[in-house]
C-alpha positions as CSV (number, residue, x, y, z in Angstrom):
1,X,12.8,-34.4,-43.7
2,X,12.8,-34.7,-39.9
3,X,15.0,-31.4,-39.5
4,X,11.9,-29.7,-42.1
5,X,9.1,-30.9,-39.6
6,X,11.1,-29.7,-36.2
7,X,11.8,-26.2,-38.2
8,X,8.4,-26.0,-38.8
9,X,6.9,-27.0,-35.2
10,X,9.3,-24.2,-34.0
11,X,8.2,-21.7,-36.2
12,X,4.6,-22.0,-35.2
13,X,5.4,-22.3,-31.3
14,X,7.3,-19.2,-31.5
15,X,4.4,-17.2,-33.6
16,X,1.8,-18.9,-31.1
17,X,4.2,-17.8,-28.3
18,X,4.4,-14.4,-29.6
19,X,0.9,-13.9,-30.4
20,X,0.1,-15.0,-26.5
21,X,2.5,-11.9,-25.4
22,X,0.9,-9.9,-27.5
23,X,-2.4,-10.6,-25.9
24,X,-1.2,-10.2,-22.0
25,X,0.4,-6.9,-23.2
26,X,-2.6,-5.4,-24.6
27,X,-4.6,-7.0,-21.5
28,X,-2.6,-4.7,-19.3
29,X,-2.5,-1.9,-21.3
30,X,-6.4,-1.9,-21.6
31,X,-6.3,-2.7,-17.6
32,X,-3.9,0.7,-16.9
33,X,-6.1,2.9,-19.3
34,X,-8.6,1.8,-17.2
35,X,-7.5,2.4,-13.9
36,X,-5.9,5.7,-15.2
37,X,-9.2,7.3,-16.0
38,X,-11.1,6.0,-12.6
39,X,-8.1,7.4,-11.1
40,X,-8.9,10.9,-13.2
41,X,-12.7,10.4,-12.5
42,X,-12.1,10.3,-8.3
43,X,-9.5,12.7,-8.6
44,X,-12.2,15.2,-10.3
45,X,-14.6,14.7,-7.7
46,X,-12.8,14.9,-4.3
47,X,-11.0,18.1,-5.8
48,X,-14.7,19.8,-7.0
49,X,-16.1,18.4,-3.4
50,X,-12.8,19.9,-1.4
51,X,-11.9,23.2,-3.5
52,X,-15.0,25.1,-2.3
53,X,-14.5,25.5,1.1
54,X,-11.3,27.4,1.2
């Protein structure tokens, strides 16, 4: 019965563990989409602001 219960605690670490990594990945995902498109955004506007005056 004791081997049942510590089979079980495991179990739910790992899926709480798992589910936790899951999170920080789609944190940092979201955080380089992000920075990829203000990236895009400034990258728009020096080149409008600079290609005219050749």
């Amino acid at each position: 019965m004791l081997l049942t219960v510590t089979q079980a605690g495991l179990l739910a670490a790992e899926l709480e563990a798992r589910g936790f990594l899951a999170g920080v990945g789609k944190f940092i995902l979201f955080v380089i989409i992000v920075l990829v498109v203000i990236g895009a955004l400034l990258g728009f506007t020096v080149a409008r602001r600079f290609g005219g005056r050749r």
